[in-house]
C-alpha positions as CSV (number, residue, x, y, z in Angstrom):
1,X,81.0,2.3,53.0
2,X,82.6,6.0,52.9
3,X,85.7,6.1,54.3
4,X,87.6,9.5,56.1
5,X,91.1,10.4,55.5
6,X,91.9,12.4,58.8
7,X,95.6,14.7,58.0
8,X,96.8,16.6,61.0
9,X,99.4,18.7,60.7
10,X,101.7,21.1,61.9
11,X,102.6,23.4,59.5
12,X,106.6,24.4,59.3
13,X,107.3,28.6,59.5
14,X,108.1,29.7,55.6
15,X,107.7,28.7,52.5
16,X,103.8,30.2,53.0
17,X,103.8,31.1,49.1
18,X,105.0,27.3,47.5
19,X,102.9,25.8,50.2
20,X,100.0,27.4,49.4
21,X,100.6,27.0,45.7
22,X,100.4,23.1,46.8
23,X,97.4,22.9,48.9
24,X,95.3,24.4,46.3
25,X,96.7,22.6,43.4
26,X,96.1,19.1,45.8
27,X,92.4,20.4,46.7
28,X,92.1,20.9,43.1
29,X,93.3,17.6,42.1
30,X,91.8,15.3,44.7
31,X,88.2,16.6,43.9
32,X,88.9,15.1,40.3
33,X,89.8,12.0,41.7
34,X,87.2,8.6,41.2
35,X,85.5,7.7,44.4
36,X,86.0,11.2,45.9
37,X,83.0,12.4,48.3
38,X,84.2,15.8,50.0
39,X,87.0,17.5,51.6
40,X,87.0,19.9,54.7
41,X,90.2,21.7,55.9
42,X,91.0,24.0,59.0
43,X,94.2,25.4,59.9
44,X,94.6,27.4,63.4
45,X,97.2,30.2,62.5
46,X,98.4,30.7,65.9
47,X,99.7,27.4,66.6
48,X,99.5,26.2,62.6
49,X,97.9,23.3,63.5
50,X,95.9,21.9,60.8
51,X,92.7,19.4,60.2
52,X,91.9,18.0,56.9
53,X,89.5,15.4,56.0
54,X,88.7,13.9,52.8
55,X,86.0,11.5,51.9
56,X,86.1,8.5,49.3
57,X,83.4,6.3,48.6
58,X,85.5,3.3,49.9
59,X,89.4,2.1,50.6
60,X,90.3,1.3,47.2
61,X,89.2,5.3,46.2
62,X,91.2,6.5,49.2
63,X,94.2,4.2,48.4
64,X,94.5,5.5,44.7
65,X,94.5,9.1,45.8
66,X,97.3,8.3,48.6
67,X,99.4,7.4,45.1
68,X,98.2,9.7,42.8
69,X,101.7,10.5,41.2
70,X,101.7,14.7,41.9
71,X,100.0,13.8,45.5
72,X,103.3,11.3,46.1
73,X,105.1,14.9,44.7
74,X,103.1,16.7,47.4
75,X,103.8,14.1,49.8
76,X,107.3,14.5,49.7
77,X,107.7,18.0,49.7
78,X,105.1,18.4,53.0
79,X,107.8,16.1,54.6
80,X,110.7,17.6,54.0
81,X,109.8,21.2,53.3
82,X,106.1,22.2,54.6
83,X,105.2,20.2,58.0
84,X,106.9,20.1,61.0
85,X,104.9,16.7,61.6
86,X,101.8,15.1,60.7
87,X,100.4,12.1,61.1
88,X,97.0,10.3,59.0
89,X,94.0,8.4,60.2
90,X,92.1,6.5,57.4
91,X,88.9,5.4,59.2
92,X,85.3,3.8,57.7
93,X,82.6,6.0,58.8
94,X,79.7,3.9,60.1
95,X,77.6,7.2,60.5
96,X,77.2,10.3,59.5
97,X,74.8,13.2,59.8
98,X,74.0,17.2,59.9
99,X,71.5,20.4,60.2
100,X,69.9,21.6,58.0
């Protein structure tokens, strides 16, 4: 079972510099995590609405990241600093496919 962690967002004005400084560290740091699959992000900067989803190889992967002491850090910060709101969808994928 893979399961999706689905973060949208609405990114706050300011703070562009910290907040990037963040995202990349917590891109850096959730591809080292056990269980992790992949991780796709989008961010539209008219309306800074923004799509990430990460995939672990099941809930218990997922759940372990969600506490990963720096990510609580993150976590944090995103609410009272770098989001305006958010909310996140954990979901099991019961398929998945692509081209090529």
């Amino acid at each position: 079972m893979t399961v999706a962690v689905i973060f949208v967002s609405r990114r706050a004005a300011g703070h562009d510099v910290e907040y990037a400084a963040m995202a990349d560290r917590m891109d850096e740091l959730a591809r080292q995590q056990p269980g992790f699959v992949e991780m796709v992000s989008v961010r539209d900067p008219k309306t800074r609405v923004g799509l990430t989803v990460s995939y672990f190889v099941d809930e218990e992967s997922a759940r372990a990241w969600k506490q990963h002491p720096e990510h609580l850090v993150a976590q944090s910060r995103g609410a009272a600093e770098f989001y305006e709101e958010y909310r996140v969808t954990v979901a099991e994928v019961t398929r998945s496919y692509g081209f090529p």
